[in-house]
C-alpha positions in Angstrom: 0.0 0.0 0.0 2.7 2.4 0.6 4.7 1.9 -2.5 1.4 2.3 -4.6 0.9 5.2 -2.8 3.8 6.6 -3.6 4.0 5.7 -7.0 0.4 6.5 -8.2 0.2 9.7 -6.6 3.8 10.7 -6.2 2.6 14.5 -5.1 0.1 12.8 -2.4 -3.8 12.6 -2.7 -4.0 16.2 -3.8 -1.7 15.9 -6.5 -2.6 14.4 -10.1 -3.1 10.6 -10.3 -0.3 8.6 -12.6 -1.3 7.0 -14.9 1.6 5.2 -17.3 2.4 3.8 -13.7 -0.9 2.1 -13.1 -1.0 0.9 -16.6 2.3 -0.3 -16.3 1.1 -2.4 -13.3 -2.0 -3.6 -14.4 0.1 -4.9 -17.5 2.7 -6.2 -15.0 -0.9 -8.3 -13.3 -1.8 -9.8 -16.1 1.7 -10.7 -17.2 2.2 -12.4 -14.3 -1.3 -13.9 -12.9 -2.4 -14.8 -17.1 0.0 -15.3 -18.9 2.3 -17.0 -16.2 6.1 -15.0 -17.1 8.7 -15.2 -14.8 9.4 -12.1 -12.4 12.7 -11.3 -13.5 11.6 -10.7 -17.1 8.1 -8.8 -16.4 10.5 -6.3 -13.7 12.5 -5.7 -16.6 9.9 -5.0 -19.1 8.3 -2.7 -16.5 11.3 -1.1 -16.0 12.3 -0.2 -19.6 8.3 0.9 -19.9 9.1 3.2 -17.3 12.0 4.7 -18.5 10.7 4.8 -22.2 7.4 6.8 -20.2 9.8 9.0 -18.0 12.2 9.7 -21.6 8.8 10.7 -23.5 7.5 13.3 -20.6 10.7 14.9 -20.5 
């Protein structure tokens, strides 16, 4: 709870919402819990989503 805190609303409740995060997680879910991939490689996919997201806002 206090990582997805953190991480979906990275200003607190009264800041924006973030979205590419909770995509990413929800993609991360269904990667893992459907499709059955190992941890290692859906933590690295997430991580190069994020970092292709965090490139593009910039």
């Amino acid at each position: 709870m206090f990582f997805g805190y953190h991480v979906l609303w990275p200003q607190g409740f009264n800041g924006h919402f973030e979205w590419p995060s909770a995509l990413i997680a929800l993609a991360a879910a269904v990667a893992l819990f459907r499709y059955k991939l190992g941890v290692i490689q859906v933590l690295m996919t997430c991580a190069l989503a994020g970092l292709g997201v965090h490139l593009l806002q910039n």
